[in-house]
C-alpha positions in Angstrom: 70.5 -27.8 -41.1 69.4 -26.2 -38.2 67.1 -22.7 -37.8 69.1 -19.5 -38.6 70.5 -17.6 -36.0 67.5 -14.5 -34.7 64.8 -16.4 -36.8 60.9 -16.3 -35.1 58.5 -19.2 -35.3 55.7 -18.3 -36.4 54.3 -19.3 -33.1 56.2 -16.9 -31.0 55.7 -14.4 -33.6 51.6 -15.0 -33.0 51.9 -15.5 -29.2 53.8 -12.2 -28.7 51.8 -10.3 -30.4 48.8 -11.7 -28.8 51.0 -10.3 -25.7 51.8 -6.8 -27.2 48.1 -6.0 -27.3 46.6 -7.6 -24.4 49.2 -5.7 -22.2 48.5 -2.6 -24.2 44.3 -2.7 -24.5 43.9 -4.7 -20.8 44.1 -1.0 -19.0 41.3 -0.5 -20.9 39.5 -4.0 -20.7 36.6 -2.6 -18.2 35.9 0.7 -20.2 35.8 -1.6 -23.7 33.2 -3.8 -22.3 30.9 -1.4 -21.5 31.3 0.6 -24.3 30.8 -2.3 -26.0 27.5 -3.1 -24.4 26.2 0.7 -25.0 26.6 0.5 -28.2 25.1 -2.8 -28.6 22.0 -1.9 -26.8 22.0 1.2 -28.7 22.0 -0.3 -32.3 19.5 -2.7 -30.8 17.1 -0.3 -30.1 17.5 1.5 -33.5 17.5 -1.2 -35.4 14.4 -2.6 -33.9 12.3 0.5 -34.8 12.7 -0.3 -38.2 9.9 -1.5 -40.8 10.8 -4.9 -42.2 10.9 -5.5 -45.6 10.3 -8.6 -47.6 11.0 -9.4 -51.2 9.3 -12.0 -53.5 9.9 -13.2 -57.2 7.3 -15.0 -59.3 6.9 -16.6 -62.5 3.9 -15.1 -64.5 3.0 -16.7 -68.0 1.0 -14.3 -70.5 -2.0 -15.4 -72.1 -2.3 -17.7 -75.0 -4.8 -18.5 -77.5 -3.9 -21.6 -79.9 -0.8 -21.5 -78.6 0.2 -18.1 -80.0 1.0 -15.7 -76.8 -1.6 -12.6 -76.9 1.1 -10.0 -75.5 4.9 -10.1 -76.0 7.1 -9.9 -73.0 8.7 -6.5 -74.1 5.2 -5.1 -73.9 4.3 -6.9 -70.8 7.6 -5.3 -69.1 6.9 -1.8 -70.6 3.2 -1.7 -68.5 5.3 -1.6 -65.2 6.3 2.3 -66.3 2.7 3.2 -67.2 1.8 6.1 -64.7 -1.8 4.6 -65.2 -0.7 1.0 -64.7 0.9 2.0 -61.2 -2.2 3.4 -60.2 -4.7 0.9 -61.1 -2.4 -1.6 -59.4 -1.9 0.3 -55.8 -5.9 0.1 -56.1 -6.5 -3.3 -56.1 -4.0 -3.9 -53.4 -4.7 -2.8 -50.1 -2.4 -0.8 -48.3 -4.6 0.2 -45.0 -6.4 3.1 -47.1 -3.5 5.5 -47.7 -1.9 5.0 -51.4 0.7 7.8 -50.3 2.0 5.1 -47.6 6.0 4.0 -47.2 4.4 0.4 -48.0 3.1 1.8 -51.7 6.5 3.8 -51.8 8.5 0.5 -51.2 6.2 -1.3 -53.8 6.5 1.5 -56.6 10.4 1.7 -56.2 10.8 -2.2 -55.7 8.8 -3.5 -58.5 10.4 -5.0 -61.5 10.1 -7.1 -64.2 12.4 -9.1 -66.7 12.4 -11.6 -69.8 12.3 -15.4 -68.3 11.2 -17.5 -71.5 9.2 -16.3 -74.4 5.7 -16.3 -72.8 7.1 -16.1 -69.8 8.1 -13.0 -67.1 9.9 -12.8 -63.9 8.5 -10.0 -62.1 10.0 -9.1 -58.4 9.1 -6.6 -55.8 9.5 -5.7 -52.1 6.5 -4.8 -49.5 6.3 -4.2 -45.8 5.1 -7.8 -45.2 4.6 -10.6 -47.2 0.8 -10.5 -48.0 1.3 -7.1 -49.9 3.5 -9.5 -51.7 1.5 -11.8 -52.7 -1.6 -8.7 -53.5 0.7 -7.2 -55.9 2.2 -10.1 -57.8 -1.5 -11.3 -58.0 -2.7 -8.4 -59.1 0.1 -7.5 -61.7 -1.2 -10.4 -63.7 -4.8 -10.1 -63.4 -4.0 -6.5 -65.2 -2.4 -7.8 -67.5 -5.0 -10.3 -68.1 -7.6 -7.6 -68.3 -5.3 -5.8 -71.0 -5.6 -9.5 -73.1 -9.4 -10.0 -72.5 -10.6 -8.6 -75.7 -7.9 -9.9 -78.1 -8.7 -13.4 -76.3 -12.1 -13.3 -76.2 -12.2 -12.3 -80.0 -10.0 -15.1 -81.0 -11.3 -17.7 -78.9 -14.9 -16.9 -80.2 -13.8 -17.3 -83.7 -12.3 -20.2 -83.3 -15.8 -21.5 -81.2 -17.4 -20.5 -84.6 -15.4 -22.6 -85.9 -15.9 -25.8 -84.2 -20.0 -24.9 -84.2 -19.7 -25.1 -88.3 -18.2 -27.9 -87.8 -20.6 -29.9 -86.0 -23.7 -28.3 -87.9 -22.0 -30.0 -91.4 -21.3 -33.0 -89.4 -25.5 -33.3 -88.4 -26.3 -32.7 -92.2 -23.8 -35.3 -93.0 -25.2 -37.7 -91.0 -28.4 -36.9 -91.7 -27.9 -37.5 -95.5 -25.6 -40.3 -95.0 -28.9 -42.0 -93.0 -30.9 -40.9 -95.8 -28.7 -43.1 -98.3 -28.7 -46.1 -96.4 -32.8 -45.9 -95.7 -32.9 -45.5 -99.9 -30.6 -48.4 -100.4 -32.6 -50.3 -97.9 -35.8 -49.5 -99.2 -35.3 -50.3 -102.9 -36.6 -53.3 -104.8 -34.4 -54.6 -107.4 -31.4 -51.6 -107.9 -29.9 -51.7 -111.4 -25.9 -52.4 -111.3 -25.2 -48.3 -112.5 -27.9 -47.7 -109.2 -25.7 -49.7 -106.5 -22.4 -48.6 -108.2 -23.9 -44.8 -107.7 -25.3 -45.0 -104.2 -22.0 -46.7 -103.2 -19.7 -44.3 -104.7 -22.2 -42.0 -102.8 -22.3 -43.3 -99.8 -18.3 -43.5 -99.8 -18.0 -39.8 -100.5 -20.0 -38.9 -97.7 -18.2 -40.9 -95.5 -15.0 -39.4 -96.5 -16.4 -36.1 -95.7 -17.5 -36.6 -92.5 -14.4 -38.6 -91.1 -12.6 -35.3 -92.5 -14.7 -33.2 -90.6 -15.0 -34.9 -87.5 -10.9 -34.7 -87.6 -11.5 -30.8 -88.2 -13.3 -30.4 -85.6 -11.1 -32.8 -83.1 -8.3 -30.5 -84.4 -9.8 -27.4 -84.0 -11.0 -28.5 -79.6 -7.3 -29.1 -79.5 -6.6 -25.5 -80.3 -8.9 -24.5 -77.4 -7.1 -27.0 -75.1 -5.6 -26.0 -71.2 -2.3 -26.1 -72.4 -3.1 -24.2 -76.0 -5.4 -21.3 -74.8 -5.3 -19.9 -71.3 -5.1 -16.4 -69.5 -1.9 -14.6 -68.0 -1.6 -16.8 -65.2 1.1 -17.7 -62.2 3.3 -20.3 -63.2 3.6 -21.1 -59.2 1.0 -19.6 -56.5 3.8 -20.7 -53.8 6.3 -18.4 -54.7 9.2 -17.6 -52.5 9.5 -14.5 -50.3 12.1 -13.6 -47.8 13.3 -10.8 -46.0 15.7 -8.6 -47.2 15.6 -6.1 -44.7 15.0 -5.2 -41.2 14.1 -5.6 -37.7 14.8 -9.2 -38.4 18.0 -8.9 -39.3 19.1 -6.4 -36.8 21.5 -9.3 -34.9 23.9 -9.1 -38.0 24.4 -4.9 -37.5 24.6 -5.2 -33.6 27.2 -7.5 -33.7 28.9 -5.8 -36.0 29.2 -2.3 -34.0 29.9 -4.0 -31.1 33.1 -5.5 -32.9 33.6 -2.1 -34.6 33.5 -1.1 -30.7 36.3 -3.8 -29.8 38.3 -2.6 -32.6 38.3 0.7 -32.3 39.5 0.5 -28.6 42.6 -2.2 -29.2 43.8 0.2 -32.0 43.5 2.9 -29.6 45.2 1.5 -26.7 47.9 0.2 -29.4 48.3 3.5 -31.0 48.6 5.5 -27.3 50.8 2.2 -25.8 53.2 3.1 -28.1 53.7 6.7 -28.0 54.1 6.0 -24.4 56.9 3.5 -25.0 57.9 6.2 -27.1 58.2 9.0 -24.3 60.1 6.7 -21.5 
């Protein structure tokens, strides 16, 4: 069957419109071009006067002792909205000596934090460049560090009193255990009820110090790396990019110089047709 009679490709549909506008806009061809370039150069020079951001994301885990995690995330998360938090944080960053800056704006507005795993937080913010970034991620933890000190310290000493009790019975154990076999070395002729005694002794003793040696073993696992540590960065090399900025300016002067082109061929369109529309 062959095409129906007045039916378009879609190739000559394509090619003559391609037609209809370049005979409508090409009047204008010279006066789009530059127009074109003014505005390009413009938005170039805009866009280039402004401040560059950067945002970063890092992985902080809160402080354990024993394995138990000191604060819970929900609390953690709540310190970001502490008037008094803020402030003590823009102080141990340095932002050039002016805490009223746009960088401690930026960082204030930016700065965010959310749930990642249950001792663990995903706090993100943006900065003017990217050591600001690391300052205040760095510095977010070592607050909340500080807030854990005590509660650590206390536990962690406890637990140390532990293990010291632990190795003080362990030396008087010994000591008596070395008594016992000194005894049994020393006697004469023991009775049978005298060996049966200082064996059943001896074999107490023993017990008690294997159990305590496994106390104590038990109780320098608690203190262990992995078992007790302070809020800490689960990665120093965290990733920071730019999200905004001089940088980035390319992207909006290409687009208003197509917004430019645009413009223009609808224009010469719009007025090419009211003049076919007049003759």
């Amino acid at each position: 069957m062959g095409e129906k009679p007045g039916a378009i490709s879609a190739d000559q549909y394509l090619g003559g419109l391609f037609m209809f506008v370049y005979r409508a806009s090409r009047r204008y061809f010279l006066l789009m071009l530059v127009s074109a370039f003014l505005v390009g150069a413009i938005v170039q020079v805009l866009a280039g006067r402004t401040v560059q951001v950067y945002g970063g994301r890092a992985l902080i885990q809160l402080g354990a002792v024993d394995g138990n995690t000191l604060t819970k995330p929900t609390v953690a998360i709540a310190a970001i909205d502490s008037p008094s938090f803020r402030k003590r944080l823009l102080e141990l960053v340095d932002l050039g000596g002016d805490a009223n800056s746009r960088s401690a704006e930026v960082v204030l507005d930016s700065l965010s934090a959310r749930p990642d795993a249950d001792d663990v937080i995903a706090v993100s913010v943006r900065a003017t460049d990217e050591r600001l970034i690391r300052e205040v991620i760095g510095a977010f933890a070592r607050l909340l560090g500080q807030k854990e000190e005590q509660k650590r310290k206390q536990r962690v000493a406890n637990i140390e009193a532990q293990v010291a009790a632990a190795d003080a019975y362990l030396t008087n154990l010994t000591r008596i255990q070395e008594a016992l076999a000194q005894a049994k070395a020393l006697g004469a002729e023991p009775t049978l009820l005298g060996t049966v005694l200082l064996l059943d002794i001896s074999s107490r003793y023993e017990e008690q110090l294997a159990s305590v040696r496994a106390n104590k073993l038990a109780l320098q696992a608690r203190l262990a790396v992995d078992q007790t540590y302070p809020t800490r960065l689960v990665d120093d090399d965290f990733q920071i990019s730019v999200v905004s900025g001089s940088s980035r300016h390319w992207r909006t002067v290409l687009f208003a110089v197509a917004i430019t082109l645009l413009g223009f061929i609808l224009f010469a369109l719009v007025k090419g047709r009211r003049t076919s529309g007049q003759d």
